[in-house]
C-alpha positions in Angstrom: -34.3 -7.6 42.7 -35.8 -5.3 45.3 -32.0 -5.0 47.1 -30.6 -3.5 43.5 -33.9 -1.2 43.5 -34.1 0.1 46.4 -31.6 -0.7 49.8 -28.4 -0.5 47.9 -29.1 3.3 46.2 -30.3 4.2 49.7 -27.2 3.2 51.4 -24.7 4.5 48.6 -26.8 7.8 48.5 -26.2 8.1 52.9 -23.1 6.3 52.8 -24.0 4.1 55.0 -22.6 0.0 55.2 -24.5 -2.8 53.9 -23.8 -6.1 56.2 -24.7 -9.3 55.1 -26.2 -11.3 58.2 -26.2 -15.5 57.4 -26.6 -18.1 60.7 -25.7 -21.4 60.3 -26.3 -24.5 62.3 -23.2 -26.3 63.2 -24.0 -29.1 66.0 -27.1 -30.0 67.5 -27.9 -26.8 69.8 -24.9 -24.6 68.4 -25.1 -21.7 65.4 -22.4 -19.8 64.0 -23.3 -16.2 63.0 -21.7 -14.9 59.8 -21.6 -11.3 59.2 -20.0 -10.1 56.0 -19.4 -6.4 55.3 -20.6 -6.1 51.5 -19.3 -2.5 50.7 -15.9 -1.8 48.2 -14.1 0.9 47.5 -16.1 2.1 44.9 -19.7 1.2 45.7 -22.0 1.4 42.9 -25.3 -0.6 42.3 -23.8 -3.1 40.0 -20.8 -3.7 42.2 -22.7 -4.2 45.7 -25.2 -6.1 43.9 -22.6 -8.7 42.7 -20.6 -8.5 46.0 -24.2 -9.6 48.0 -24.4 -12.7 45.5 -21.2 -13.8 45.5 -21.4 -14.0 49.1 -24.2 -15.9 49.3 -23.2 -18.1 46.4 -20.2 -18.4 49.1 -22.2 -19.3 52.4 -24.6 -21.7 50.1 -21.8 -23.8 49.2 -20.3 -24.0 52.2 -23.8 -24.8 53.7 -25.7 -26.6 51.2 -28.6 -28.1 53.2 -29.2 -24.9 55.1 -30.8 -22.5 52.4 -34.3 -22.8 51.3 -35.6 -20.3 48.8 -38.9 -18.4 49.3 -39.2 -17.2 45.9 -40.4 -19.5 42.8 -37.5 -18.9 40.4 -38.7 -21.7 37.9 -42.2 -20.8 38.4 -40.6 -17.9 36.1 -38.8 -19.7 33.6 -41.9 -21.8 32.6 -41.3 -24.9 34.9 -43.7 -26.2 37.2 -42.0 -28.8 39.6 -45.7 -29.1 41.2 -45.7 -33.0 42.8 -49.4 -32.8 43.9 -50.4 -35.0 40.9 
């Protein structure tokens, strides 16, 4: 995960905050913009890293139809969910 490689050891090393940024459609021409501030006490990798996802596990679930994934997770496990048949 390139933000556990690379953007979270950068801002730990500057001290600088890591913001999660998430907008949301909520009526027909109306968005709500969600900013989450990801950093703890104690900021390490490990701890960022799992603050980021359980904030997004958080905005998923609260906006279920609004997330669309880029990368091909079960391409990786060995599933193909390919419909052009």
């Amino acid at each position: 995960m390139i933000l556990k490689k690379l953007y979270i050891p950068i801002a730990i090393k500057t001290k600088r905050p890591i913001m999660a940024v998430f907008i949301v459609k909520v009526g027909l021409k109306h968005y709500k913009l969600i900013v989450k501030d990801l950093n703890l006490k104690n900021n390490t990798t490990e701890s960022l890293a799992q603050n980021y996802a359980n904030t997004l596990e958080k905005i998923v679930k609260e906006y279920p139809h609004q997330w669309y994934n880029f990368y091909d997770f079960f391409k990786q496990q060995g599933v193909n969910y390919d419909d052009s048949r």
